[in-house]
N, CA and C atoms as an extended XYZ file, in Angstrom:
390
Properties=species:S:1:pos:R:3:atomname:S:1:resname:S:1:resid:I:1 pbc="F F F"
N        73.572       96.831       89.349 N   UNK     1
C        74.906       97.293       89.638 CA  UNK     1
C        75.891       96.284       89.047 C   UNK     1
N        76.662       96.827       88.516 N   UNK     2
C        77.494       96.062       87.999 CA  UNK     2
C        79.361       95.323       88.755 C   UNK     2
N        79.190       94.131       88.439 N   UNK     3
C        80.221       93.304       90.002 CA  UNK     3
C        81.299       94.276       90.128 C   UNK     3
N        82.342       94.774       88.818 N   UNK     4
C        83.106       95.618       89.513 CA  UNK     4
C        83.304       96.883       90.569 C   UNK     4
N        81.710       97.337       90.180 N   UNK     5
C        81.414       98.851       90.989 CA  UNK     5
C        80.911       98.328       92.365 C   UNK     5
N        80.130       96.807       92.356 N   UNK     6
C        79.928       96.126       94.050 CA  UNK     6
C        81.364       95.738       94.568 C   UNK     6
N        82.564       95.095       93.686 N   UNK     7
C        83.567       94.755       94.568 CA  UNK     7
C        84.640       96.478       94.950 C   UNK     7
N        84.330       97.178       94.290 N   UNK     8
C        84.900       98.383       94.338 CA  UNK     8
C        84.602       99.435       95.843 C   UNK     8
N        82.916       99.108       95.881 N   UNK     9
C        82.526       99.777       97.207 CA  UNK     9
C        82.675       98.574       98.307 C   UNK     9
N        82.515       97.372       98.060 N   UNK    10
C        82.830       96.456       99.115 CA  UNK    10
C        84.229       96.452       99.301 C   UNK    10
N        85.346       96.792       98.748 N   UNK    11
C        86.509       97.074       99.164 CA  UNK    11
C        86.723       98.679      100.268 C   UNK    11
N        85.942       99.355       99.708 N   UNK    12
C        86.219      100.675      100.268 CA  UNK    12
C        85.559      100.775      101.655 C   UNK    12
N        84.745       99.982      101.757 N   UNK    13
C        83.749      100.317      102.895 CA  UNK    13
C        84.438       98.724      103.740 C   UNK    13
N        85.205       98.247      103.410 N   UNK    14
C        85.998       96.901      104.159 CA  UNK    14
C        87.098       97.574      105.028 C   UNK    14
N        87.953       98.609      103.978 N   UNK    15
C        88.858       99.243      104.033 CA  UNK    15
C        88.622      100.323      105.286 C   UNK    15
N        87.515      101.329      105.053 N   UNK    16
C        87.442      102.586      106.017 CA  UNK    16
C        87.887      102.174      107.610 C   UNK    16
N        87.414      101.753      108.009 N   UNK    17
C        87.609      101.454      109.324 CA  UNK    17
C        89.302      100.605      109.935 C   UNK    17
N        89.780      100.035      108.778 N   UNK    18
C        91.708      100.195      109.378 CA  UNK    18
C        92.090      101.800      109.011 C   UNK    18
N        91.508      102.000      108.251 N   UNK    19
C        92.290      103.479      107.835 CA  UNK    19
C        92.117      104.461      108.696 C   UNK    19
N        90.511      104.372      109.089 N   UNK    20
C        90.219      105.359      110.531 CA  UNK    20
C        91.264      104.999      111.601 C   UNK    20
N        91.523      103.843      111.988 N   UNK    21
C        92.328      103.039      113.161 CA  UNK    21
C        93.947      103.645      112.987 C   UNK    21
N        94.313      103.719      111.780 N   UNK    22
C        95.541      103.771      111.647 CA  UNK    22
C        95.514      105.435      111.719 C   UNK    22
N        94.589      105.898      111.283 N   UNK    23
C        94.546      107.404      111.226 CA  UNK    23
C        94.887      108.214      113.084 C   UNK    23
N        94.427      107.682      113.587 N   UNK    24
C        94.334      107.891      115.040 CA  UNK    24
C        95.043      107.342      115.697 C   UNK    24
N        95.950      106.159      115.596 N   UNK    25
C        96.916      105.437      115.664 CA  UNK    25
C        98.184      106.544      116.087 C   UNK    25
N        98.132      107.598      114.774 N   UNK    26
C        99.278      107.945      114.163 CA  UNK    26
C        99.422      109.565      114.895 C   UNK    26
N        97.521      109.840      115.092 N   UNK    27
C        97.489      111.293      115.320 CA  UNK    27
C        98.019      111.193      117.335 C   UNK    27
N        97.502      110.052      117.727 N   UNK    28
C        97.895      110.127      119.092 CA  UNK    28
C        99.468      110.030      119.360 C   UNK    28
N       100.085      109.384      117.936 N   UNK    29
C       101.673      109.227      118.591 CA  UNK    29
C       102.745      110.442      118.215 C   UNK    29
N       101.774      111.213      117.649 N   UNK    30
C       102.612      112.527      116.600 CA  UNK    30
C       102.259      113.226      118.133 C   UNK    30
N       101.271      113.406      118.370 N   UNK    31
C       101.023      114.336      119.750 CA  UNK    31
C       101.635      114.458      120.787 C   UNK    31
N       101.997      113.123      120.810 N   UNK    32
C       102.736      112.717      122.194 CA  UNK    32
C       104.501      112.806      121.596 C   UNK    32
N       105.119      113.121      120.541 N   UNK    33
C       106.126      113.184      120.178 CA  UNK    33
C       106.246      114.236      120.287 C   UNK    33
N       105.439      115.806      119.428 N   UNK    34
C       105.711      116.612      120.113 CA  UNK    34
C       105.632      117.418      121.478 C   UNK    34
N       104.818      116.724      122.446 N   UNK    35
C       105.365      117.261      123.577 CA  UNK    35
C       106.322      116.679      124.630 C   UNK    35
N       107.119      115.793      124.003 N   UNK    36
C       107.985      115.373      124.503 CA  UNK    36
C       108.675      116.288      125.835 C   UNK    36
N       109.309      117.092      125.283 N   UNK    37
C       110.030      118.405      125.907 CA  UNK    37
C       109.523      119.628      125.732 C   UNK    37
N       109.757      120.784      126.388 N   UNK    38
C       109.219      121.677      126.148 CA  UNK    38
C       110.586      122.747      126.167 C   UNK    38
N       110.816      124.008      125.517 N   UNK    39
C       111.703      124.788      126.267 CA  UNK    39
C       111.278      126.042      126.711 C   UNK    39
N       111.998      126.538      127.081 N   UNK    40
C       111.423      128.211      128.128 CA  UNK    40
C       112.490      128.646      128.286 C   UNK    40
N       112.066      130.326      128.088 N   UNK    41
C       113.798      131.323      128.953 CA  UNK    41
C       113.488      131.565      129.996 C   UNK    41
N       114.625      131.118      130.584 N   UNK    42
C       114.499      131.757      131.681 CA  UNK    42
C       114.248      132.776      132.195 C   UNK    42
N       114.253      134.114      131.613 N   UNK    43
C       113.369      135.398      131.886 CA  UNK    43
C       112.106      135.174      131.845 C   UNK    43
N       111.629      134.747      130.851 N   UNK    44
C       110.002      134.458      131.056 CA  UNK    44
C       109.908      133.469      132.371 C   UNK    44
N       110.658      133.005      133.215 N   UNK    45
C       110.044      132.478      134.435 CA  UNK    45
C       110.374      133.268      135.570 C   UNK    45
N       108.876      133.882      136.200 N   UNK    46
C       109.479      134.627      137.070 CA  UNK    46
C       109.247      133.895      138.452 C   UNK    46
N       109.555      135.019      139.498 N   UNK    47
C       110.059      134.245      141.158 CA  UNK    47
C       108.469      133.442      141.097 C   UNK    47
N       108.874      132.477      142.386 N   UNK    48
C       107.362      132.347      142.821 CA  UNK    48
C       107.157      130.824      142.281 C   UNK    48
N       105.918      130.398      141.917 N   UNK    49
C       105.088      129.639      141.592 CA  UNK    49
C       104.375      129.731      140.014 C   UNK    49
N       105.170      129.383      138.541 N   UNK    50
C       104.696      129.427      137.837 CA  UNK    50
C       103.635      128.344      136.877 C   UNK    50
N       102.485      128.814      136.356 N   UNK    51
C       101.390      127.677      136.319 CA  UNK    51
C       101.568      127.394      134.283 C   UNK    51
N       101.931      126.764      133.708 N   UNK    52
C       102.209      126.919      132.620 CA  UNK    52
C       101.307      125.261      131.828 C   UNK    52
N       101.088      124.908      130.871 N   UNK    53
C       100.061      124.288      130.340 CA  UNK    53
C       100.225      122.847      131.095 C   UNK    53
N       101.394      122.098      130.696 N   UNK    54
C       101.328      120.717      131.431 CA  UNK    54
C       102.790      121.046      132.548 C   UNK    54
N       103.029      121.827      132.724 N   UNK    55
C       104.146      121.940      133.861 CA  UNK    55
C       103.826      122.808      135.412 C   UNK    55
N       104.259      122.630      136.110 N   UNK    56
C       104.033      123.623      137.535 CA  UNK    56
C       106.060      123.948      137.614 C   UNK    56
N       106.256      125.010      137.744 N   UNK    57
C       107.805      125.743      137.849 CA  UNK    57
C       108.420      126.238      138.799 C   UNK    57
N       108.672      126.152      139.902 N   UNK    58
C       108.716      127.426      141.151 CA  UNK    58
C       110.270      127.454      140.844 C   UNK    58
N       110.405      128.923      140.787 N   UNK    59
C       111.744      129.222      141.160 CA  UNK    59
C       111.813      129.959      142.292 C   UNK    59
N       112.819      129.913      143.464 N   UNK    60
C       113.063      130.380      144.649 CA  UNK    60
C       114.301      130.830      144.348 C   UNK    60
N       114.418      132.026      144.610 N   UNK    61
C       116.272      133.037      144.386 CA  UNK    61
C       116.436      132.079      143.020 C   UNK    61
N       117.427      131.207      143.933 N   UNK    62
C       118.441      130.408      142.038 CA  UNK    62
C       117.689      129.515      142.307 C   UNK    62
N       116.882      128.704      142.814 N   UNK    63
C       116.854      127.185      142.904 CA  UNK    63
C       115.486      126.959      141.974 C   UNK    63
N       115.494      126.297      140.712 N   UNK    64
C       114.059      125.343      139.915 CA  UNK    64
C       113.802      124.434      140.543 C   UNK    64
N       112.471      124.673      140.529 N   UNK    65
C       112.117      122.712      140.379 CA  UNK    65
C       110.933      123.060      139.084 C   UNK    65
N       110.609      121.981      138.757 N   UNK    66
C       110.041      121.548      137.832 CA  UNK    66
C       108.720      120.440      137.958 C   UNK    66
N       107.603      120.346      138.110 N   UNK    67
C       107.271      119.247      138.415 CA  UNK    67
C       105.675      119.250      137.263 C   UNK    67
N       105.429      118.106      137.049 N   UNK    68
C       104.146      117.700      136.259 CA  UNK    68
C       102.848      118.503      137.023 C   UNK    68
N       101.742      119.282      136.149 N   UNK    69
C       100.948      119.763      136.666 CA  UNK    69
C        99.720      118.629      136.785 C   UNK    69
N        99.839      117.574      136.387 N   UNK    70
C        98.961      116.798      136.371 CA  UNK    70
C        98.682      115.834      138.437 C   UNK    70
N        97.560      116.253      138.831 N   UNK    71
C        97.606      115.847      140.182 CA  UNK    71
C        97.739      114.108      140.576 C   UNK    71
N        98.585      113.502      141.365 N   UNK    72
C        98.335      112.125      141.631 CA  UNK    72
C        97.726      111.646      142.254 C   UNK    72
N        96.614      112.453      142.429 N   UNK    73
C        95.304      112.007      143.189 CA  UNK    73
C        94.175      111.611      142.041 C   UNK    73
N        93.547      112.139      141.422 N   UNK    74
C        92.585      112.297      140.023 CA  UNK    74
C        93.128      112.434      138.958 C   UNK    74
N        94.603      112.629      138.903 N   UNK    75
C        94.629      113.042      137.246 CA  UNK    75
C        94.088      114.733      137.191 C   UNK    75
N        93.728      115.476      137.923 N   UNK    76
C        93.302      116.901      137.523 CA  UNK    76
C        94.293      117.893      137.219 C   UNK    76
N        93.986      118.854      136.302 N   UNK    77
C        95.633      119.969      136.272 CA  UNK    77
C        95.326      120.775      137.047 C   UNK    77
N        96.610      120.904      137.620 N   UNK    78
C        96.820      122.025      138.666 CA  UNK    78
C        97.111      123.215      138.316 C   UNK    78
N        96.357      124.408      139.061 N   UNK    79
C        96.420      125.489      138.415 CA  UNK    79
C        96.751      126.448      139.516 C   UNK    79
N        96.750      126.362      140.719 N   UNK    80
C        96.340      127.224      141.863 CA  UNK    80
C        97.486      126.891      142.793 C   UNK    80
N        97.870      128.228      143.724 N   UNK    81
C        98.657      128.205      144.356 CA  UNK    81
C        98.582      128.997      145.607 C   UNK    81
N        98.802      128.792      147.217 N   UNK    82
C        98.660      129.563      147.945 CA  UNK    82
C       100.042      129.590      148.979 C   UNK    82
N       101.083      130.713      148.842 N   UNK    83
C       101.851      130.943      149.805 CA  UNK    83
C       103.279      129.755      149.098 C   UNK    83
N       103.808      128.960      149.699 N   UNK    84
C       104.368      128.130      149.089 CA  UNK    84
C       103.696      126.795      148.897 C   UNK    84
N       102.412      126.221      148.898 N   UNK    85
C       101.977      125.538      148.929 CA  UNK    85
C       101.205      125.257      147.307 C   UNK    85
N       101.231      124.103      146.508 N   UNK    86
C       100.453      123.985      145.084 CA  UNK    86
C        99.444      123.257      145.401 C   UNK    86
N        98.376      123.336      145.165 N   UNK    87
C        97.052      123.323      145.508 CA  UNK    87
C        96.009      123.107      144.130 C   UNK    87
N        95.775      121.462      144.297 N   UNK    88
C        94.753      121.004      143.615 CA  UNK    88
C        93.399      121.193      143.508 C   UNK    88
N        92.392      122.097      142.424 N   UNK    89
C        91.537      122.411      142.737 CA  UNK    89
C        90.176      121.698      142.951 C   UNK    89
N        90.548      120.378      141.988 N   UNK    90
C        89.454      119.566      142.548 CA  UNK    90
C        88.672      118.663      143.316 C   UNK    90
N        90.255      118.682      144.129 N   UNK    91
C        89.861      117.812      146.202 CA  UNK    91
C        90.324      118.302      146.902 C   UNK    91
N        90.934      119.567      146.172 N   UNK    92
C        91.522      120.168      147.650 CA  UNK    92
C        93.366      119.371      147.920 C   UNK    92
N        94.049      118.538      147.270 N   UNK    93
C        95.590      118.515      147.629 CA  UNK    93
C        96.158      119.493      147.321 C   UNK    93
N        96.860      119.029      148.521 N   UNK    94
C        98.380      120.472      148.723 CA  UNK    94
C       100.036      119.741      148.814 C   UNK    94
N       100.463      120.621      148.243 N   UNK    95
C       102.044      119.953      148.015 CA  UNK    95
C       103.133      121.089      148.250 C   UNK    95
N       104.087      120.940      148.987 N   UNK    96
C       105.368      121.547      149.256 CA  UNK    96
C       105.778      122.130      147.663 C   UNK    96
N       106.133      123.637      147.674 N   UNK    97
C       106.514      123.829      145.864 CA  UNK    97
C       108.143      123.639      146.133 C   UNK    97
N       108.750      123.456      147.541 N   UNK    98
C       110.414      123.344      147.156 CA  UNK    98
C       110.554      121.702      147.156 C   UNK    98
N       109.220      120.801      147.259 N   UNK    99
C       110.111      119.035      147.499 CA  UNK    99
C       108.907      118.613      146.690 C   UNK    99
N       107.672      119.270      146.307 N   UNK   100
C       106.291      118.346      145.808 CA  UNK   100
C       106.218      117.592      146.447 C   UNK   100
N       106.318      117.528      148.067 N   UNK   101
C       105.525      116.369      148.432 CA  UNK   101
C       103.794      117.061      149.266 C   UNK   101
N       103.435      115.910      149.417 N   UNK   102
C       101.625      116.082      149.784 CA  UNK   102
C       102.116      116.206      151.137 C   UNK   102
N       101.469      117.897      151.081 N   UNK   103
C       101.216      118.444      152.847 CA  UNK   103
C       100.050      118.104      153.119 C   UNK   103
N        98.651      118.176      152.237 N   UNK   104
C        97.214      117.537      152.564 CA  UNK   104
C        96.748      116.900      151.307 C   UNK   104
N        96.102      115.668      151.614 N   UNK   105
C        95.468      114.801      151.260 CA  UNK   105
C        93.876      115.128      150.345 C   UNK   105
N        93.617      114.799      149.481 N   UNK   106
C        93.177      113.050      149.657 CA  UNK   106
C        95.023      112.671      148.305 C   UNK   106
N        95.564      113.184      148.242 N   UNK   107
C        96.406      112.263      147.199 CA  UNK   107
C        97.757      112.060      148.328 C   UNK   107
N        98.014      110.965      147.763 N   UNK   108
C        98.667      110.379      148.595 CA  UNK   108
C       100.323      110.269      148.000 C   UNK   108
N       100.583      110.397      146.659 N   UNK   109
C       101.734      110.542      146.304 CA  UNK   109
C       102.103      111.857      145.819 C   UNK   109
N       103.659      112.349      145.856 N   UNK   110
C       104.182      113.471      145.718 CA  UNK   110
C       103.965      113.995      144.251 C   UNK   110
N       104.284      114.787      143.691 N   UNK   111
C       104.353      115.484      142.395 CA  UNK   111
C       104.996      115.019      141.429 C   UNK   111
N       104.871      114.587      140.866 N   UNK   112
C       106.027      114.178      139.807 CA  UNK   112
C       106.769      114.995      139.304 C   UNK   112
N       108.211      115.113      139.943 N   UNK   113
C       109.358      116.131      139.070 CA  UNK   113
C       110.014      116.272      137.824 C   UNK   113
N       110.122      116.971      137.438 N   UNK   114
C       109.971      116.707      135.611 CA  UNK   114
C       111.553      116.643      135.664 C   UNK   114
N       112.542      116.552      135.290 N   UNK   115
C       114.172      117.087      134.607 CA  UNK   115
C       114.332      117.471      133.534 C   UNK   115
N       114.988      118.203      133.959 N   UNK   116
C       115.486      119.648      133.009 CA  UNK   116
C       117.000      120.259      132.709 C   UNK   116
N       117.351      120.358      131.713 N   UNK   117
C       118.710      120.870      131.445 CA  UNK   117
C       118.925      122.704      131.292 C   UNK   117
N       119.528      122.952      132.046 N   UNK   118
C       119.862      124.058      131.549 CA  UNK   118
C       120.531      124.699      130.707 C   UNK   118
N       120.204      125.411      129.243 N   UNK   119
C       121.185      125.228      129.030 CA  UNK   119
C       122.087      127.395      128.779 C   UNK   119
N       122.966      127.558      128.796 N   UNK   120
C       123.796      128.446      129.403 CA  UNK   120
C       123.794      129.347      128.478 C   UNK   120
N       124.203      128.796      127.031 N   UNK   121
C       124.569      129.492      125.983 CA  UNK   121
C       123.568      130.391      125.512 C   UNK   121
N       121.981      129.841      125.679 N   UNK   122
C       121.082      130.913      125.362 CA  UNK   122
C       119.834      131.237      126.663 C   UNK   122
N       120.666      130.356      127.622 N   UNK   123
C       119.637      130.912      129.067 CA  UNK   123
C       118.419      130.457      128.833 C   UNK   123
N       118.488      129.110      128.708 N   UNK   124
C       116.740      128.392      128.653 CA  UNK   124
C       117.140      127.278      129.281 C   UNK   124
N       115.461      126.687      129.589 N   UNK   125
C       115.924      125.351      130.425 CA  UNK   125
C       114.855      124.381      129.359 C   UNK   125
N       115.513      123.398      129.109 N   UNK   126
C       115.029      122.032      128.469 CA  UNK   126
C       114.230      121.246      129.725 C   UNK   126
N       112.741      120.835      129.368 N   UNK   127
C       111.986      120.374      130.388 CA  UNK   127
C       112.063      118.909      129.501 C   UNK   127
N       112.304      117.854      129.877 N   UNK   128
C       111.404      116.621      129.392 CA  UNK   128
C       110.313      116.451      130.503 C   UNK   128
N       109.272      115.998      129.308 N   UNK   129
C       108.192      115.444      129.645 CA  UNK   129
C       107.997      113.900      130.429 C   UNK   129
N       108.834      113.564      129.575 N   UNK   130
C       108.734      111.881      130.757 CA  UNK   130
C       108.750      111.968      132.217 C   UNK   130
């Protein structure tokens, strides 16, 4: 083999592994940029208890809330709902849907409420994610 074609693959094969690093680096922060916020019309949210990918929604008459579907007990998404109560399926927590706080246990902190803008002109509400 001749030295340029050994320093050529000893560069490339030195190289792969920042490039993988930076590759994934970049794909986790693009991901998390776009879901920053999310938006929705408000027609598409109807009364009740809505279960939507990373959000939980209840609207009552006029009043939103908004809160993270992610549970603060495990980290599990919440998907399930009974009566006014949001209901974690994989220990069993329950949370108030007008305050997110924990009516039963095992999690011990409330829901995390998301904020949201409404906005008027085209009847949608701006969720941030933070």
């Amino acid at each position: 083999m001749k030295r340029r074609t050994f320093v050529r693959i000893s560069v490339f094969v030195a190289l792969t592994p920042f490039l993988w690093i930076w590759y994934r680096i970049t794909s986790y922060y693009n991901l998390n940029i776009s879901s920053e916020s999310s938006v929705m019309h408000i027609k598409n949210i109807k009364e009740g208890i809505s279960f939507y990918d990373e959000i939980i929604v209840c609207r009552i008459k006029n009043e939103i809330k908004v809160y993270s579907s992610k549970c603060t007990h495990a980290g599990c998404r919440i998907t399930k709902s009974e009566g006014s109560n949001i209901i974690c399926g994989c220990h069993g927590s329950r949370f108030e849907s007008s305050t997110g706080k924990v009516t039963k246990g095992p999690a011990l902190e409330n829901l995390r409420q998301l904020p949201f803008f409404f906005n008027q002109k085209n009847e949608s509400l701006q969720i941030s994610m933070h």
